[in-house]
C-alpha positions as CSV (number, residue, x, y, z in Angstrom):
1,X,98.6,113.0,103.8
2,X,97.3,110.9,106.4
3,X,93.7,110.6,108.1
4,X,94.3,111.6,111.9
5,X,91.4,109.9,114.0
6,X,90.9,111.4,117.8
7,X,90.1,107.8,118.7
8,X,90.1,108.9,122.5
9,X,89.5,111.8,124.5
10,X,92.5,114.8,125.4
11,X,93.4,116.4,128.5
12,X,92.4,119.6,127.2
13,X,88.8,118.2,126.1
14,X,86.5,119.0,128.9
15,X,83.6,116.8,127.2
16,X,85.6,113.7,126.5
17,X,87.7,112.1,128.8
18,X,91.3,110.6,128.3
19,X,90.0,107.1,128.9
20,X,87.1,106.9,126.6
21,X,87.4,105.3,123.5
22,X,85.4,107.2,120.6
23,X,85.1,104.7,118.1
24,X,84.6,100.5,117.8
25,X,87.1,98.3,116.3
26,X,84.2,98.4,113.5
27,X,84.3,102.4,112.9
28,X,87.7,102.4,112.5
29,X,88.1,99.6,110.1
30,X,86.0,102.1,108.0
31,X,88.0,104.5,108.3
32,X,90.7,103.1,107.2
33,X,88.6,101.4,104.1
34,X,87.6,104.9,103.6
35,X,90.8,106.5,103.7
36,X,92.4,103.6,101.4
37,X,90.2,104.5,98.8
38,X,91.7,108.1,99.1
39,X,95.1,106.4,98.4
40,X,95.8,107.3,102.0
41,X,96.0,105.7,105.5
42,X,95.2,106.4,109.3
43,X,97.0,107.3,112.2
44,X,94.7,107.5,115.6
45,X,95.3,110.1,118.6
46,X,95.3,106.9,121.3
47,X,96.2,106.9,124.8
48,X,95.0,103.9,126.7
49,X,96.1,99.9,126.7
50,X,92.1,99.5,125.3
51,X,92.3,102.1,123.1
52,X,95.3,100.9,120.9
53,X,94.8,97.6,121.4
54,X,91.5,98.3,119.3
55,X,93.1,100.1,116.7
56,X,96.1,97.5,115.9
57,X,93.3,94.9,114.3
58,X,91.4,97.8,112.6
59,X,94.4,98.6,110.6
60,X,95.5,101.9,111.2
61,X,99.4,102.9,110.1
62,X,100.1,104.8,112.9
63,X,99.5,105.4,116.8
64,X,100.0,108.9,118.0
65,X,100.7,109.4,121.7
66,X,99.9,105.9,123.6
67,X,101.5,107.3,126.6
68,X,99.0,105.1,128.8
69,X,99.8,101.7,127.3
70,X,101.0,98.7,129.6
71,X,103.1,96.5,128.9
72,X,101.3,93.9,127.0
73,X,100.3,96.6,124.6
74,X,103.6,97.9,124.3
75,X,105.0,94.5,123.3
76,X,101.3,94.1,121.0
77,X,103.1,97.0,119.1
78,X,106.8,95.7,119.2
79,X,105.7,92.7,117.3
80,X,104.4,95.3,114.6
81,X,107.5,97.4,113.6
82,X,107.5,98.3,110.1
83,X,103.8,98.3,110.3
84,X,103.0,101.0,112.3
85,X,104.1,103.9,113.6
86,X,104.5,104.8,117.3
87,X,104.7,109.0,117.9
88,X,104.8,108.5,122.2
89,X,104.2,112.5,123.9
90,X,105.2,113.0,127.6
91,X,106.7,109.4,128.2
92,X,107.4,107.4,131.4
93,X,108.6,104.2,129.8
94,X,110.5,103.2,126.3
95,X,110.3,100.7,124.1
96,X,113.0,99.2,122.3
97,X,113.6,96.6,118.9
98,X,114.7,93.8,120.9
99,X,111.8,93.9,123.1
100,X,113.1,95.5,126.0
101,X,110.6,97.6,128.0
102,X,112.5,100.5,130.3
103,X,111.3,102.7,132.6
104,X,112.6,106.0,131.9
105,X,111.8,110.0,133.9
106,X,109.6,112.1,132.2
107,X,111.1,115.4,130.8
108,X,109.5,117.6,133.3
């Protein structure tokens, strides 16, 4: 089982906004330390081009949401398939293997 990180704020969360980062690049790289020596990994709740782009180096496994990310991140996490994994919630835009980036309407 995997160590989820809230790594940035929720629209539901009155006291943290959806743009502010909660950890350093350095808090997360302990986590993920951490959770190695549980024989586990991380994923981090991320939603902003900042936010992920700080977790990639850190070395979580997974990204959960990123449904802020430009398009420089989004290629930042092309380049990683098979490293980590990319859960994207409400989305305006898809990614694809061969590095296409496509706008695409939202559900609602």
């Amino acid at each position: 089982m995997a160590a989820s990180v809230i790594a940035v704020g929720g629209v539901s969360s009155p006291h943290s906004p959806l743009d502010v980062s909660s950890f350093t690049e350095a808090e997360l790289r302990s986590a993920v330390e951490a959770a190695g020596n549980w024989g586990t990994y991380v994923t981090v709740h991320d939603n902003t081009p900042a936010a992920v782009q700080r977790a990639i180096p850190a070395g979580v496994n997974g990204i959960d949401h990123a449904h802020l990310i430009d398009e420089a991140t989004a290629r930042i996490l092309l380049a990683r398939v098979g490293e980590a994994v990319v859960k994207i919630s409400a989305m305006t835009e898809t990614l694809s293997i061969d590095g296409n980036f496509s706008i695409m309407k939202p559900a609602w």
